[in-house]
C-alpha positions as CSV (number, residue, x, y, z in Angstrom):
1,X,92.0,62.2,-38.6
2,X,89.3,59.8,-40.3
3,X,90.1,56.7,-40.9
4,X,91.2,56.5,-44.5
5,X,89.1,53.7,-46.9
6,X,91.0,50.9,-48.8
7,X,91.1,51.8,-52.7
8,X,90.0,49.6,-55.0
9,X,90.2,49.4,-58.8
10,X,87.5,47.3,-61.0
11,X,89.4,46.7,-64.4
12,X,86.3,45.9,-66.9
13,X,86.3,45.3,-70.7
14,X,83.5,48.1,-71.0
15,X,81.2,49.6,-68.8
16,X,78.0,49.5,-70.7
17,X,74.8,47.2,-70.8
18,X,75.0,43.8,-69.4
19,X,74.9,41.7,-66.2
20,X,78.4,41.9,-65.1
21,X,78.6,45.8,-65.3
22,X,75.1,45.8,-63.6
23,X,76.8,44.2,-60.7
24,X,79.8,46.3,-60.5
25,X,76.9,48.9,-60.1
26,X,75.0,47.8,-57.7
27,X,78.1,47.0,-55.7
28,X,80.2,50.1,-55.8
29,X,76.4,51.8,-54.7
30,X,76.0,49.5,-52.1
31,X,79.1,48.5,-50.5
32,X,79.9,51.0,-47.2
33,X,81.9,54.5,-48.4
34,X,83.6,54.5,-45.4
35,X,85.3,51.4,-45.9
36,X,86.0,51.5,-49.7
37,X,86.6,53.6,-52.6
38,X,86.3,53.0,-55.9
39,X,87.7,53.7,-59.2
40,X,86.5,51.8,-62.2
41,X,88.8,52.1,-65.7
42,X,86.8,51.0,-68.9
43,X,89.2,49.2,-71.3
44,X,87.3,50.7,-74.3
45,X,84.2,53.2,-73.5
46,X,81.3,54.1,-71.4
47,X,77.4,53.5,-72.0
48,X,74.3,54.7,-70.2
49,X,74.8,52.4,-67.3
50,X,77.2,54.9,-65.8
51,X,74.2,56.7,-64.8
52,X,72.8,54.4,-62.4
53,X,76.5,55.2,-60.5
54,X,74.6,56.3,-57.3
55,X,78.0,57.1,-55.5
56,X,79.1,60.2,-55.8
57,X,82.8,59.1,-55.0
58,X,83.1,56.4,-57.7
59,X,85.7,58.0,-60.5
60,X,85.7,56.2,-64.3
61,X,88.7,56.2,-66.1
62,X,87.9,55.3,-69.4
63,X,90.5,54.1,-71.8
64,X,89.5,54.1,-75.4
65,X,91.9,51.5,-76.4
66,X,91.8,50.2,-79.9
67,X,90.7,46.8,-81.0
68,X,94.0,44.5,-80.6
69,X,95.9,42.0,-78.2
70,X,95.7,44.1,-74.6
71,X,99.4,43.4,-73.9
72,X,100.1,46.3,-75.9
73,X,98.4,48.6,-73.8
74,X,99.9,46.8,-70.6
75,X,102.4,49.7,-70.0
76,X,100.0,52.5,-70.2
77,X,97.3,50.4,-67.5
78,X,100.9,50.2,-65.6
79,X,101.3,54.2,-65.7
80,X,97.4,54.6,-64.8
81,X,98.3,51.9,-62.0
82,X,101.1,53.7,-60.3
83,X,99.4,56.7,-60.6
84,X,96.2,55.5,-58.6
85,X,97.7,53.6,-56.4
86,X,95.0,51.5,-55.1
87,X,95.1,49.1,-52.7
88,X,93.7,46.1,-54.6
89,X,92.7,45.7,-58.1
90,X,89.6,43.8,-59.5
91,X,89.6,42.4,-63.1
92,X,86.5,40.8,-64.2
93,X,86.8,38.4,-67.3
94,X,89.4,36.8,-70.0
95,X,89.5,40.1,-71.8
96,X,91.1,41.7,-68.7
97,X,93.4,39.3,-67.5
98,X,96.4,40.6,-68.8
99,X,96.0,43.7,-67.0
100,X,96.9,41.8,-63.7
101,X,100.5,41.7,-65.1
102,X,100.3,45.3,-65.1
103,X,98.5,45.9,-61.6
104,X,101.6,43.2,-60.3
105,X,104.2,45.3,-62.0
106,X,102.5,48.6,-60.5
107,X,103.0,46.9,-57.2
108,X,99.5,46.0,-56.5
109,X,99.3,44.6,-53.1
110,X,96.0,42.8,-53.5
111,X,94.7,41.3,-56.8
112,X,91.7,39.6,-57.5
113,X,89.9,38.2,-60.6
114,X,86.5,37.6,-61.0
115,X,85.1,34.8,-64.0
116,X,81.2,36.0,-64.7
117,X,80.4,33.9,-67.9
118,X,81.3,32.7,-71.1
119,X,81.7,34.2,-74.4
120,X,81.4,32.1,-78.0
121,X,84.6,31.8,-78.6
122,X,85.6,30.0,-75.0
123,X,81.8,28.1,-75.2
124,X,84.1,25.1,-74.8
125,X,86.6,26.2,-71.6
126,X,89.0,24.6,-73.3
127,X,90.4,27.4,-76.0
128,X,93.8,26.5,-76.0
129,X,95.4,30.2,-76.0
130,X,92.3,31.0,-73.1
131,X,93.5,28.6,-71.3
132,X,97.3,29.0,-71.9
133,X,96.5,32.5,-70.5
134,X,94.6,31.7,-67.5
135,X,97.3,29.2,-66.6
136,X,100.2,31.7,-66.8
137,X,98.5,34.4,-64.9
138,X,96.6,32.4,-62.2
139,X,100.2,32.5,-60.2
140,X,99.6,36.7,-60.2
141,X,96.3,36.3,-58.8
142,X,95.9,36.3,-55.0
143,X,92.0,35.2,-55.2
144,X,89.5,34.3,-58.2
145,X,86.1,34.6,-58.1
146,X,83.4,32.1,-59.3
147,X,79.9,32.9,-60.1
148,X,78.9,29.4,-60.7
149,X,79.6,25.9,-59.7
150,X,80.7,25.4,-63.5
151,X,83.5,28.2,-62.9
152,X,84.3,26.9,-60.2
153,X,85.2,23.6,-61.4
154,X,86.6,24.2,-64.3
155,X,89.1,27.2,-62.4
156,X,90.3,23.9,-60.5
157,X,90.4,21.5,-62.6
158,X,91.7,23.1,-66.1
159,X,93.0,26.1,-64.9
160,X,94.9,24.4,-61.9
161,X,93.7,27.0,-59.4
162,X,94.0,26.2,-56.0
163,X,90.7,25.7,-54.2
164,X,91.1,28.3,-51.3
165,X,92.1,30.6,-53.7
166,X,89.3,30.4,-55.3
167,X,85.7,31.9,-53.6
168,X,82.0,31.5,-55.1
169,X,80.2,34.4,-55.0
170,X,76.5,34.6,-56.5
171,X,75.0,37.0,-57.9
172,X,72.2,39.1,-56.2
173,X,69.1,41.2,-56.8
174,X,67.7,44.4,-56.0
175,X,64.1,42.9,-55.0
176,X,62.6,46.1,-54.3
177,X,63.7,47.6,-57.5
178,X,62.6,44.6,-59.0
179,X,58.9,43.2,-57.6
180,X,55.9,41.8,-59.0
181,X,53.0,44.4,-59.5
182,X,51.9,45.5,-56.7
183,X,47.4,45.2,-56.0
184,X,47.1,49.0,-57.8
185,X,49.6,48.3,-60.9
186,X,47.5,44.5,-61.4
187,X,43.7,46.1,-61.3
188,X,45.3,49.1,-63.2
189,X,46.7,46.5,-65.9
190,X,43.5,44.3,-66.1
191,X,41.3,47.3,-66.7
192,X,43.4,48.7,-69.7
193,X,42.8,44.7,-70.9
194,X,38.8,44.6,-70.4
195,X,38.1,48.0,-71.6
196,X,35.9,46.5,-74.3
197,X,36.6,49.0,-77.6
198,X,38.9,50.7,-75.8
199,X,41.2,47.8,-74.4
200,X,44.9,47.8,-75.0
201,X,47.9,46.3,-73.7
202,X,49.4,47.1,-70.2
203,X,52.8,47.3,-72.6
204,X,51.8,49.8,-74.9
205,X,52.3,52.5,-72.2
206,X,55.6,51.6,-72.3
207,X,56.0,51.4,-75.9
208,X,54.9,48.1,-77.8
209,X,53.4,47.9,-80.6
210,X,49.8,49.6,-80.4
211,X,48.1,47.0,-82.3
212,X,49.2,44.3,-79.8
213,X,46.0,42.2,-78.7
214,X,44.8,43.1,-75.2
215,X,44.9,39.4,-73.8
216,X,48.3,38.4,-75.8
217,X,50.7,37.1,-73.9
218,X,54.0,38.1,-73.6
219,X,57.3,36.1,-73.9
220,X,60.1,38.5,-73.0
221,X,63.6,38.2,-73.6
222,X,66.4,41.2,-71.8
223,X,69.8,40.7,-72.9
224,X,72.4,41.7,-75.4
225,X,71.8,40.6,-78.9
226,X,74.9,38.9,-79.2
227,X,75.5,35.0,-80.4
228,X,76.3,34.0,-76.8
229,X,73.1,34.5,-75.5
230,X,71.3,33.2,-79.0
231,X,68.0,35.4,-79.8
232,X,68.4,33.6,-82.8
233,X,67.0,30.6,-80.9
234,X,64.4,32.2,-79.4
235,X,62.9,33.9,-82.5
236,X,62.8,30.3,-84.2
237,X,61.1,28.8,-81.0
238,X,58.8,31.7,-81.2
239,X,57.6,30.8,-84.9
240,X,56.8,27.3,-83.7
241,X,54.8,28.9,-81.4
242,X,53.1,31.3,-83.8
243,X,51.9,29.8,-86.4
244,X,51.2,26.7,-83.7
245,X,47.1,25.9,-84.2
246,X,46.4,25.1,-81.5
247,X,47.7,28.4,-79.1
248,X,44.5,30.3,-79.2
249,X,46.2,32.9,-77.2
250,X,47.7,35.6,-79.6
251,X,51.2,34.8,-78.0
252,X,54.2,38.3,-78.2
253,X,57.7,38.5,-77.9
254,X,59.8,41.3,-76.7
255,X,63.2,41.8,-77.0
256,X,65.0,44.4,-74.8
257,X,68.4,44.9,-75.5
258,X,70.5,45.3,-78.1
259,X,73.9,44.0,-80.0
260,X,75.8,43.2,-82.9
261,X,72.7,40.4,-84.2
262,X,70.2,43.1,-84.7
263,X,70.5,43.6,-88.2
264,X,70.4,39.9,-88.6
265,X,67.7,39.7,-86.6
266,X,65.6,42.4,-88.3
267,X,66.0,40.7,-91.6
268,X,65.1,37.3,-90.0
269,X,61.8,38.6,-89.1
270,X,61.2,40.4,-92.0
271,X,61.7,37.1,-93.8
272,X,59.7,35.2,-91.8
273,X,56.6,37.3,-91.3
274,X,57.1,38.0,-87.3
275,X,57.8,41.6,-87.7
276,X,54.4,42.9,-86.5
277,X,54.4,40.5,-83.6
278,X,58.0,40.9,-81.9
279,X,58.6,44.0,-80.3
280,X,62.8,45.4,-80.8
281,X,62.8,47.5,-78.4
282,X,66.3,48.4,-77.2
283,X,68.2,49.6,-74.5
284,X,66.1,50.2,-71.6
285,X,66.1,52.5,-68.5
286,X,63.1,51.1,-67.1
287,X,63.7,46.7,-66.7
288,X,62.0,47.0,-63.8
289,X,58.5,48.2,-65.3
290,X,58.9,46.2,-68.2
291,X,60.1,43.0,-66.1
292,X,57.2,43.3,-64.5
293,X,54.5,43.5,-67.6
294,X,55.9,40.4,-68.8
295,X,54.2,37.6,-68.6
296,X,57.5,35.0,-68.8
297,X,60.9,35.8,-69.1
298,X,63.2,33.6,-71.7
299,X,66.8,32.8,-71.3
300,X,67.9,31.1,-74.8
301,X,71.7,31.4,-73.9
302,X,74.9,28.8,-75.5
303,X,76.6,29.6,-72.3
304,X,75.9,31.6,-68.7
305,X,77.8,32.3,-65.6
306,X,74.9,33.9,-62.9
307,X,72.4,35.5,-65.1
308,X,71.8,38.9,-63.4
309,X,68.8,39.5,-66.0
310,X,67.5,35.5,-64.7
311,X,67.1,37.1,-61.3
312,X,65.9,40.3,-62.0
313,X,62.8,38.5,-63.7
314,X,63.1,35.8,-60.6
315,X,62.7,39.2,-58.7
316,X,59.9,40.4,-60.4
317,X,57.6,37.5,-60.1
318,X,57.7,35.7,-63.7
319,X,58.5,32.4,-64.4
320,X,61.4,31.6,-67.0
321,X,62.4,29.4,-69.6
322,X,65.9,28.7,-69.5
323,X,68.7,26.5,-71.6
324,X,70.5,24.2,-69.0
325,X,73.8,25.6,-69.3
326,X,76.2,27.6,-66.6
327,X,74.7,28.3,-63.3
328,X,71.4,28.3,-64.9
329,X,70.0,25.5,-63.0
330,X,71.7,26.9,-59.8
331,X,68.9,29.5,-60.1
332,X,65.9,27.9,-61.3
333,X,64.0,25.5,-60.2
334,X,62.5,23.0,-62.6
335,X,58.9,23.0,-62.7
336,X,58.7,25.1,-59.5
337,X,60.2,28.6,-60.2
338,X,60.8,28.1,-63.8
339,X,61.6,25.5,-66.8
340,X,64.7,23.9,-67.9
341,X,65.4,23.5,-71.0
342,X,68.2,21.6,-73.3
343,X,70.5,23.9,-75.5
344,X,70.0,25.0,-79.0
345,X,66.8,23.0,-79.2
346,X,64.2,25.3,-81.1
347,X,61.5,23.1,-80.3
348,X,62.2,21.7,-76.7
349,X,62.2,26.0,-76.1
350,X,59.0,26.1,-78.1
351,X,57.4,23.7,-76.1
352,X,58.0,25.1,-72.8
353,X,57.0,28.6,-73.5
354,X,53.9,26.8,-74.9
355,X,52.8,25.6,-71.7
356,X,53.5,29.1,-70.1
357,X,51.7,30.9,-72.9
358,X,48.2,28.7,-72.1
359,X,48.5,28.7,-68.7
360,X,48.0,31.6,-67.1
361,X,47.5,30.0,-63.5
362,X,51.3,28.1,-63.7
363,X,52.5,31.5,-65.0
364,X,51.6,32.8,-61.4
365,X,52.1,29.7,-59.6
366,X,55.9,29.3,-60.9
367,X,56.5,33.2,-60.4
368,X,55.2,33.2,-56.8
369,X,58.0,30.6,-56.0
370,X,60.8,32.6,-58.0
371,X,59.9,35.3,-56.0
372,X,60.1,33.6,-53.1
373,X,63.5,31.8,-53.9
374,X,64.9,35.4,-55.1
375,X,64.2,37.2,-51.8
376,X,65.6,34.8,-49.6
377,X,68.5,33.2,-51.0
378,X,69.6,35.6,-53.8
379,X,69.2,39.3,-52.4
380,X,71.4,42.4,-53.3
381,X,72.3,42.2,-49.3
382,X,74.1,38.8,-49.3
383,X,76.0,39.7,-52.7
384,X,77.7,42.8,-51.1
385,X,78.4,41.2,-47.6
386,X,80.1,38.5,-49.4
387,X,82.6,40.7,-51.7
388,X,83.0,42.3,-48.2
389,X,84.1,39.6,-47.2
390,X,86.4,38.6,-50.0
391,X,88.3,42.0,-49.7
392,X,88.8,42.7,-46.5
393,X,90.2,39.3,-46.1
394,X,92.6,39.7,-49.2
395,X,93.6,43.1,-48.2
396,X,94.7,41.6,-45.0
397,X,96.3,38.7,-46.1
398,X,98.5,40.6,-48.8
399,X,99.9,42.8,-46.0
400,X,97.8,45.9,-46.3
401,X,97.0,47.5,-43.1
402,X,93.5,48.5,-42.7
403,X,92.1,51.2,-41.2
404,X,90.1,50.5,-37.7
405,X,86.5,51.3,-39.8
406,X,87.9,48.4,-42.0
407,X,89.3,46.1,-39.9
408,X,86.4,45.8,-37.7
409,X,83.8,45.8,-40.5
């Protein structure tokens, strides 16, 4: 009889657009079939994403629950629970915390939680009822997992975690999904550039505006529109930088992604003239191509655990303006791979995209090194091999008996 593969349950708010879900992705594609299973239950719904679910035997449970304190939906997550039986279960998050009193109650063997970022509302780690919460439930948690050195630190010394209960695990990349263009894509690209009255913009192929300027520049931004990660801030760095004198390059912004700002954001460029030179252009299928058309990649966030979008572009071979908050600086490197910036400063932003913008040699120089730095400390591989790591060694601490394939993994 084969050797049967330990089950594990990923409890996530929603499984939709945005870095943490990306990870879940690319983990229950890439983590071995013959040692894991996977079952992933959506608090709410279930987006486009679920498409890039390469594994056939990943099931989705998706919950629909209604907007509301989660400890009313604790017995039916209980019911699910006993009925899947897995062997550990994964929450990812504050808003799925509460569901390890449920996976306890179910009787659980294993339980891990994972803390990827910040939203607005916790921007100071130091919500009392957030904390409260963390506090009572850390005792039901076998082992938490950080993303940053920020998490980590503040899971130790607010939340009162124990250190070996607590493992950092960084994200990683997919650097052959995400690459630099390669010598046909570049010579392709400058020739649609220096077509003389034919010229247009690599982008518009993929959808920008068509009256973009050949030689402009572009700034892009990928991301959820949401006040955590601040567009706000980058559309009001970018005006500086428009209507800046002395840019002679006719500079573009790109927004992929979208969120609960976009109407505020369409009326702020309407307002403010920038319509025709910022392109909205929504959920995406294809980052990768559109990563890699960029010419620098901004990161305007309040707060950020391990920016999966940050090493995508890292990946791809741009260099990135980023606030110093989270594990930002654990990623880039200032003034080698990218620029640090401080937070919700419109004009320090401004000022570094600037020097991106009219430099087209540092643009390359910086993006080389993040490239570099990407593939050999931050790759897909090392990701998966660590959460191998981490269950494996909980499942065999809590008591659960692995199979051989397991075991000897």
């Amino acid at each position: 009889m084969p050797p049967t593969p330990a089950h594990l349950v990923h409890i996530i708010h929603r499984l939709d657009t945005g870095g943490m879900e990306n990870g879940l992705v690319n983990l229950v594609n890439t983590l071995s079939p013959q040692r894991y299973r996977h079952t992933i239950v959506s608090l709410t719904g279930v987006g486009p994403i679920a498409k890039r679910i390469a594994n056939p035997d990943v099931k989705i449970v998706a919950l629909e629950r209604k907007p509301g304190p989660l400890a009313r939906d604790l017995p039916r997550i209980w019911r699910l629970l006993r009925e899947l039986k897995p062997d550990l279960v994964h929450t990812r998050n504050i808003g799925t915390l509460e569901a390890q009193l449920a996976a306890w109650a179910a009787g659980v063997p294993a339980r891990v939680h994972g803390e990827h970022g910040w939203e607005v509302h916790d921007l100071g780690k130091g919500h009392s009822g957030l904390l409260r919460t963390r506090r009572l439930i850390r005792g039901f948690v076998h082992q938490q997992v950080a993303l940053s050195e920020a998490t980590r630190d503040y899971l130790r010394e607010r939340v009162g975690v124990a250190p070996e209960r607590i493992t950092s695990i960084t994200n990683g990349v997919d650097t052959q999904r995400f690459r630099p263009l390669n010598a046909p894509e570049a010579a392709a690209a400058n020739a649609a550039r220096t077509a003389g009255a034919n010229a247009r913009h690599p982008l518009a192929a993929l959808g920008a505006p068509p009256g973009w300027p050949a030689e402009a520049p572009v700034i892009g931004y990928v991301g959820r529109l949401a006040d955590v990660k601040h567009p706000l801030l980058l559309l009001q760095a970018f005006e500086l930088l428009a209507f800046d004198r002395s840019v002679t390059a006719p500079v573009r912004l790109a927004l992929v992604g979208s969120g609960p700002l976009l109407p505020e954001i369409r009326t702020w460029l309407a307002d403010h003239r920038l319509a025709e030179r910022v392109w909205l252009a929504g959920d995406r299928t294809d980052v990768p191509e559109l990563l890699r058309a960029f010419d620098a990649h901004a990161l305007p966030s309040l707060a950020e655990g391990i920016s999966n979008t940050l090493l995508e572009a890292m990946a791809s071979g741009i260099p990135s303006v980023a606030t110093r908050v989270g594990g930002n600086h654990e990623l880039v490197e200032h003034e080698r791979t990218g620029l640090l910036v401080p937070s919700n400063d419109a004009a320090a932003l401004a000022a570094a995209l600037r020097r991106y913008a009219a430099d087209p040699a540092l643009r390359r120089e910086h993006g080389g090194h993040a490239r570099q730095r990407a593939v050999e400390q931050f790759s897909l591989d090392r990701m998966v091999a660590a959460y191998d790591d981490l269950y494996a060694g909980v499942l065999a601490r809590c008591g659960v008996r692995l199979s051989a394939a397991l075991a000897a993994g």
